[in-house]
C-alpha positions, 0 to 999 in steps of 0.5 A: 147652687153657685158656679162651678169653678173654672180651674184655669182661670184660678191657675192663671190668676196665680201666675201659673201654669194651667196644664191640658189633657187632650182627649181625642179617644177616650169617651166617658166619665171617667176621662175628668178623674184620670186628667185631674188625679194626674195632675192636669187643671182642663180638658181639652176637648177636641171637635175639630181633630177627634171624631167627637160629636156634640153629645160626646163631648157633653157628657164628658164636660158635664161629668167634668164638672164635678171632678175637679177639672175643666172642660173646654172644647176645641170647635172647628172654625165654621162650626161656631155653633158646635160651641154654643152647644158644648157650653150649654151642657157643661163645657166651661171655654172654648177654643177656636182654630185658625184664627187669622184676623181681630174681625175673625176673633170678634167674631168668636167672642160674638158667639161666646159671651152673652150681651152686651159682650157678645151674642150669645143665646141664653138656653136657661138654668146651665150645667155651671149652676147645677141647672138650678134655678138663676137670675139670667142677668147675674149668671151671664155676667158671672158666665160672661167672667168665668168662660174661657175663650181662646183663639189659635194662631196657626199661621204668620198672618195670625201671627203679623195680626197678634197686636190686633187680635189680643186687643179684642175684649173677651178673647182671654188665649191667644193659643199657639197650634204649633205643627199649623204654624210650622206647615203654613210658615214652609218648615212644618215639624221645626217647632223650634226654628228661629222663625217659630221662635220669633212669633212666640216672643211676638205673640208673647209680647202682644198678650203681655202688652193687653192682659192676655194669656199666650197658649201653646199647642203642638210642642211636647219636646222637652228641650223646646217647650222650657223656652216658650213657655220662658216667653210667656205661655201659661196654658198648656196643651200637655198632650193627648190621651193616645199618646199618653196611653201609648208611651206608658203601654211601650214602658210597661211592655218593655219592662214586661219583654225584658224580664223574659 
């Protein structure tokens, strides 16, 4: 069987925009389906803020796979080895928080990307190829080529070490945690404070400068996101599935209430 598609990759290859869905709730088979029949390209499936075990999130990638659409799961810092796992059993990227420094960022890629690359442990046959049977050498240079690995940058030394960071090889986002960066920065929630904006186009610069996509996470105002997203932000945190729910939940109760 040949390697499943990575959807965020052909969306960045486009020059598009590669829309995520959070999942932090929701638990199933089903969560894939909902974010593709509404027009997402990924899952962003959160380890590091969602009460999300291993296995959760296995089952939810794996379901993924054959729905269209991406998974990749946030990891916490000190837990690299939570990824590992999660791309063994169907997850096809990895995000990592809190990424302050070029040796952090190597660090990452250590974990993620197999030899010569990386250090990654080869589990045989993985969910990308239906578990069927591989050449191990060929299928960690495709895995290798189609993994997704983004770091976050959530405070102004990420920031200052933007230039290091996006030069690391295998590190493919450098991913904004916009509310992180405003708490570190002493402003938090000004997610459009001129100093925000002046890390975006900094960020944005270094990414540009080394063939590197620039992300964004934590901006959902609508007036806001257009101007990140002019600087260069091509993969998307679109928002969460609590708060989708709730929004069209409010909607449909407030259209219920007034007919009364």
């Amino acid at each position: 069987m040949p390697l499943v598609q990575n959807h965020v990759r052909r969306r960045l290859a486009e020059g598009g925009l590669a829309l995520g869905f959070g999942v932090h709730h929701l638990r199933g088979s089903a969560i894939g389906m909902i974010a593709q029949a509404t027009g997402f390209d990924w899952l962003f499936i959160d380890m590091e803020h969602g009460a999300m075990s291993v296995d959760d999130a296995s089952r939810i990638a794996v379901a993924a796979l054959g729905q269209g659409i991406t998974p990749i799961v946030r990891v916490c810092k000190d837990a690299l080895h939570e990824g590992t796992r999660c791309l063994d059993n169907g997850a096809m990227g990895v995000v990592v928080p809190h990424v302050d420094t070029a040796e952090e960022a190597q660090a990452v890629v250590r974990a993620y990307r197999f030899p010569p690359t990386g250090e990654r442990s080869w589990g045989g046959p993985p969910f990308a190829y239906g578990l069927g049977p591989v050449n191990a050498a060929a299928a960690q240079a495709e895995l290798n080529a189609e993994i997704l690995v983004a770091v976050m940058i959530e405070t102004p030394q990420a920031v200052a070490n933007a230039e290091a960071i996006a030069a690391v090889p295998g590190v493919d986002v450098l991913m904004f945690g916009t509310s992180d960066l405003t708490a570190t920065m002493g402003i938090p929630g000004q997610i459009g404070h001129p100093d925000v904006r002046a890390a975006y186009a900094r960020v944005g610069a270094a990414c540009a400068a080394q063939g590197k996509v620039m992300g964004m996470g934590g901006v959902y105002d609508e007036k806001v996101a257009p101007d990140y997203i002019a600087l260069g932000a091509r993969f998307i945190l679109g928002g969460n599935d609590h708060s989708f729910v709730m929004a069209g939940a409010a909607q449909r109760a407030a259209f219920l209430r007034g007919l009364g």
